[in-house]
C-alpha positions as CSV (number, residue, x, y, z in Angstrom):
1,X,-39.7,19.3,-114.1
2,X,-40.1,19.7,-110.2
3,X,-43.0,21.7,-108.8
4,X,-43.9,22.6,-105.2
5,X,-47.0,22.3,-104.0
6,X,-47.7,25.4,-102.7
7,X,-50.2,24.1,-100.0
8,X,-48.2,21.6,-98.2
9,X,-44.6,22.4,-99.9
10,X,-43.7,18.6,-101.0
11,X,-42.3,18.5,-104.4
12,X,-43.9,17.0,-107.3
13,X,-42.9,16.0,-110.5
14,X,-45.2,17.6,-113.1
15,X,-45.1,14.6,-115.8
16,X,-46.4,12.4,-113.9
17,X,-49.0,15.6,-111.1
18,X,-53.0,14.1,-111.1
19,X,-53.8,17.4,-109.5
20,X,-53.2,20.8,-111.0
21,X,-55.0,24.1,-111.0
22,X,-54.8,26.8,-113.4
23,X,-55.2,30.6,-111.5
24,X,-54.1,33.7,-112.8
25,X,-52.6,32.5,-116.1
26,X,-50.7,30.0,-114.3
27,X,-50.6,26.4,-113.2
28,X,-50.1,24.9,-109.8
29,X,-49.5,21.5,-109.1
30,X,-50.5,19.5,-105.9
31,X,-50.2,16.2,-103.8
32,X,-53.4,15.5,-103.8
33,X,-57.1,16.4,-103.7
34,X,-56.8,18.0,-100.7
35,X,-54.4,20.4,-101.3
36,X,-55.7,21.2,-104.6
37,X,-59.2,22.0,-103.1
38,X,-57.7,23.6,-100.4
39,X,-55.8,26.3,-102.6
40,X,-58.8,26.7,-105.4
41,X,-61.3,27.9,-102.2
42,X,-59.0,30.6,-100.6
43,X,-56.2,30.9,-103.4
44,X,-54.9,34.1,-101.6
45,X,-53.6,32.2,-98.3
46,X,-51.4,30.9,-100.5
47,X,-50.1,33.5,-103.2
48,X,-48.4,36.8,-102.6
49,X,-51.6,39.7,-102.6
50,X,-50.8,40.7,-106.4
51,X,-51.0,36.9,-107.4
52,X,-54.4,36.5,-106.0
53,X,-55.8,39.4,-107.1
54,X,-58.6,37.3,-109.4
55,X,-61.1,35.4,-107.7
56,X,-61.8,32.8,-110.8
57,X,-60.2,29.3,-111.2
58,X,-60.2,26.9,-113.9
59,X,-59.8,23.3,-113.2
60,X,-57.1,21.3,-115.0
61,X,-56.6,18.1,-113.8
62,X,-54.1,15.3,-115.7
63,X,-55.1,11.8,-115.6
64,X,-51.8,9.5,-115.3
65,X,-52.2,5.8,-117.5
């Protein structure tokens, strides 16, 4: 299943997403790192104001082998 990162807007393929981010009940998947640390310090710049109303994240991160 395609995802967009919601930092940098390339698509990723969530089988095979390193980087995801649970907030708000739901789970975001990134390009990297970067964008994953980017989004989990100031969530809100990238969600609409009623998506960022929480200010707790939980890390979930899936290892590819």
């Amino acid at each position: 299943m395609m995802h967009v990162d919601i930092v940098c807007n390339r698509r990723i393929d969530a089988s095979s997403a390193i980087w995801a981010s649970r907030y708000h009940g739901e789970t975001y998947f990134f390009c990297s790192l970067m964008c994953r640390e980017r989004f989990e310090l100031e969530p809100g710049d990238f969600l609409a104001p009623a998506e960022s109303s929480t200010v707790s994240t939980d890390v979930v991160m899936h290892v590819v082998s």
